[in-house]
RODO-2510 file (C-alpha; in nm, 4 decimals, decimal comma):
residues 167
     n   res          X          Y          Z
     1     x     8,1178    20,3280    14,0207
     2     x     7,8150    20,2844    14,2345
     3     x     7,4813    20,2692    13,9758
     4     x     7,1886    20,5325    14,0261
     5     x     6,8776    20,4827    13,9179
     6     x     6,6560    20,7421    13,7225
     7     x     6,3246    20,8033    13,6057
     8     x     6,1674    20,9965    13,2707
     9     x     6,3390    20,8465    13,0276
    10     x     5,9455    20,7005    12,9812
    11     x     6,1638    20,3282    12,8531
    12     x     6,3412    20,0966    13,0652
    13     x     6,6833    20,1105    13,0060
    14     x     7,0653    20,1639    13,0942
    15     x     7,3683    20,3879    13,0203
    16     x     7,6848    20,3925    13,1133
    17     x     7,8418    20,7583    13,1829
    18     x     8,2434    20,7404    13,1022
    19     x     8,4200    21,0179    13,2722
    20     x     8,6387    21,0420    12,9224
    21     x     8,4406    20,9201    12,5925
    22     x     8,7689    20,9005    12,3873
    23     x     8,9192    20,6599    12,6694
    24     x     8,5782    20,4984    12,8392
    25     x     8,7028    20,2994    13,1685
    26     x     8,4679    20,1192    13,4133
    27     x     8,6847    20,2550    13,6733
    28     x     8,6298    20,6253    13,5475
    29     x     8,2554    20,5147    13,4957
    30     x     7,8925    20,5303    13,6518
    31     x     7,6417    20,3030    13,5584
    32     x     7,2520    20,4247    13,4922
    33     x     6,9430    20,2847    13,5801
    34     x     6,6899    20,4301    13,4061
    35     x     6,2831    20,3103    13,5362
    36     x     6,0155    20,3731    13,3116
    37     x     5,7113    20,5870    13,4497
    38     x     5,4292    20,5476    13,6692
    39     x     5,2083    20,7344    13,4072
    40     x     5,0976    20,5374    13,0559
    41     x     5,2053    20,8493    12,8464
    42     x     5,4373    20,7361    12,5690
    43     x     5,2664    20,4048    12,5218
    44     x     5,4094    20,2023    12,8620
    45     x     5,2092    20,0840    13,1397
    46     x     5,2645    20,1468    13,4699
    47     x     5,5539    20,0367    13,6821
    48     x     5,7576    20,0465    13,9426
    49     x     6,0412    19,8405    14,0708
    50     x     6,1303    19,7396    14,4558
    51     x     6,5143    19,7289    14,5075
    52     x     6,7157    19,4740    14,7242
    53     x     7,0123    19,6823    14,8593
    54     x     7,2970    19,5318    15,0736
    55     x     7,2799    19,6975    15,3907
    56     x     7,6494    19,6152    15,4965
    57     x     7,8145    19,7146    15,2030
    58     x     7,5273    19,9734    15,0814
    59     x     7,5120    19,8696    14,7516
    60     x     7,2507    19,7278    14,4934
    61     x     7,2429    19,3668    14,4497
    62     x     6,9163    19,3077    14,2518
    63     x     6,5451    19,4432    14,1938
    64     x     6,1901    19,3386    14,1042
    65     x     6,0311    19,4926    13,8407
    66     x     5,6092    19,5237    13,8613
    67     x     5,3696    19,6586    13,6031
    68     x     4,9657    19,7219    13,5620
    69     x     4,8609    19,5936    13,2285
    70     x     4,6099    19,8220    13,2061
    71     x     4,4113    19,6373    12,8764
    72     x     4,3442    19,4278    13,1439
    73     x     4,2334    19,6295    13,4451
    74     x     3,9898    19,8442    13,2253
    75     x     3,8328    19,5359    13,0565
    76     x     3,7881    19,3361    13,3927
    77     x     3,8022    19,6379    13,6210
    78     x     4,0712    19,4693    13,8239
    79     x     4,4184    19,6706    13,9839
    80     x     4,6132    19,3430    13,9881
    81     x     5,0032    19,4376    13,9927
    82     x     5,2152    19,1539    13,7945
    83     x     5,5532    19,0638    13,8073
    84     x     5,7722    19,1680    13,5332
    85     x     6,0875    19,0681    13,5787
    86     x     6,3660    19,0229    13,8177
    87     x     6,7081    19,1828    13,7132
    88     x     6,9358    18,9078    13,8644
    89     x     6,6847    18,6072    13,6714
    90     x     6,6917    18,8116    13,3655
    91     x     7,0465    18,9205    13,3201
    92     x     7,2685    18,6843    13,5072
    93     x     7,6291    18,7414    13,5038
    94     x     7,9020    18,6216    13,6232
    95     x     8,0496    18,8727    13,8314
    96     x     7,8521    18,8350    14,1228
    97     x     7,5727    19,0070    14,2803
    98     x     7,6473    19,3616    14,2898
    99     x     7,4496    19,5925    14,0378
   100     x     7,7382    19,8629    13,9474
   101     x     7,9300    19,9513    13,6135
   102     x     8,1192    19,6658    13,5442
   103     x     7,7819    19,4538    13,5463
   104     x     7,5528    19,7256    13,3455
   105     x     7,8643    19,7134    13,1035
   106     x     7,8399    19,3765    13,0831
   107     x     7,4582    19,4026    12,9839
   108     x     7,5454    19,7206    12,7183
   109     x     7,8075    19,4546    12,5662
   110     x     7,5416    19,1909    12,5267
   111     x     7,3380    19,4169    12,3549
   112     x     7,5783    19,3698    12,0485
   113     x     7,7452    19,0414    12,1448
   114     x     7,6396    18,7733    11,8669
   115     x     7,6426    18,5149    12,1001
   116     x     7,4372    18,6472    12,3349
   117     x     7,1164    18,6851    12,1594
   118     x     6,9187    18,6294    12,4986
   119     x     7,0401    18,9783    12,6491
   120     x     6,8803    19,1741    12,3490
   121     x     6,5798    18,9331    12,3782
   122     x     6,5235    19,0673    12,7723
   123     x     6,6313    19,3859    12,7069
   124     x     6,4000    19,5050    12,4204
   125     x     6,0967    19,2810    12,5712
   126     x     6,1523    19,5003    12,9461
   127     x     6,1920    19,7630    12,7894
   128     x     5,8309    19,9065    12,7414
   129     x     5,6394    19,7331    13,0380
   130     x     5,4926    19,4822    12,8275
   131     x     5,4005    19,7204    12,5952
   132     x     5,5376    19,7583    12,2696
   133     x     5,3658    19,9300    12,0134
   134     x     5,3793    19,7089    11,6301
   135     x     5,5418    19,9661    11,4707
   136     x     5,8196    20,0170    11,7432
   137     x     6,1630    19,9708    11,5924
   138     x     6,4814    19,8520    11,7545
   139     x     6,8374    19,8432    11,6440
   140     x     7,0483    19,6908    11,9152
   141     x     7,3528    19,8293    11,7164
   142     x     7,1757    20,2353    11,7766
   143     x     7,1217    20,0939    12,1365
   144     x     7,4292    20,0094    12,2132
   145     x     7,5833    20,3409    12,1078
   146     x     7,3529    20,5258    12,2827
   147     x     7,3942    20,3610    12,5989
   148     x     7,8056    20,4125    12,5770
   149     x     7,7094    20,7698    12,4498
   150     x     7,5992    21,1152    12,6241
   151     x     7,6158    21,3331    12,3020
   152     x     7,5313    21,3038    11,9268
   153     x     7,9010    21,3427    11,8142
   154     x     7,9624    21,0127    12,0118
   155     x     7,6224    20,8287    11,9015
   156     x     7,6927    20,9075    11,5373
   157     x     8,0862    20,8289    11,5493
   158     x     7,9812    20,4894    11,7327
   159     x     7,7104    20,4237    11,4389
   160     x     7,9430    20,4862    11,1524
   161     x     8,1833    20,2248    11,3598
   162     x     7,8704    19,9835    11,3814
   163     x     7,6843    19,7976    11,0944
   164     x     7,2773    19,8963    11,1279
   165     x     7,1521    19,5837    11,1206
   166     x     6,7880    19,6110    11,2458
   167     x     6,6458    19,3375    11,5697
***
């Protein structure tokens, strides 16, 4: 349940893939990493993120996410790469290190998690590269179920489970 991390979803963001939707297990399970683009089509600016990999036991233990806030570089004509984020800093958990399914669940939990206001906080704010249009609207109940979700049947069943409740 090693995690893999993808690109073109044009959003920062996370998804857990269950081998069996009816009966989703972490051990039957495979985390996502999804990295938002390079390009600032679909309102983001650009970013990229440097992993930290154990070497020993090849696995991810944390990354660094960078951006170009390009109001900036056009009005000053400067190139200055900034530090977003780092994963570990911004969602801490306590089951160690390793980035892999049972810590991404962790995060999609949060998402929904009433006492954890401070994961939705970080999540919707890294989503977009500091970039989120005004009229952007998040549910982190519609989140949730379509980060535990690969098809509509499951994203609608999980919303009729879920009150909308919007932020």
């Amino acid at each position: 349940n090693r995690s893999s991390d993808l690109a073109h979803m044009h959003q920062e963001t996370y998804r857990m893939l269950f081998a069996d939707l009816a009966n989703p297990s972490i051990e039957k399970s495979s985390p996502i990493i999804f990295t938002s683009a390079i390009t600032p089509v679909y309102n983001n600016n650009p970013n990229y993120r440097l992993f930290y990999v154990d070497n020993q036991e090849q696995q991810l233990t944390d990354f660094v996410h960078y951006y170009l806030d390009l109001a900036r570089a056009n009005q000053y004509n400067v190139t200055d790469w900034v530090k977003q984020y780092t994963f570990s800093e911004t969602f801490p958990s306590r089951l160690g290190q390793v980035i892999n399914a049972e810590r991404i669940n962790e995060i999609v939990n949060g998402i929904i998690d009433r006492n954890q206001s401070e994961t939705w906080h970080n999540y919707v704010w890294n989503s977009a590269a500091l970039y989120l249009p005004s009229e952007q609207v998040y549910s982190r109940f519609l989140t949730y179920c379509v980060m535990r979700n690969w098809n509509t049947e499951g994203i609608e069943a999980c919303k009729q489970r879920l009150p909308f409740i919007p932020g």
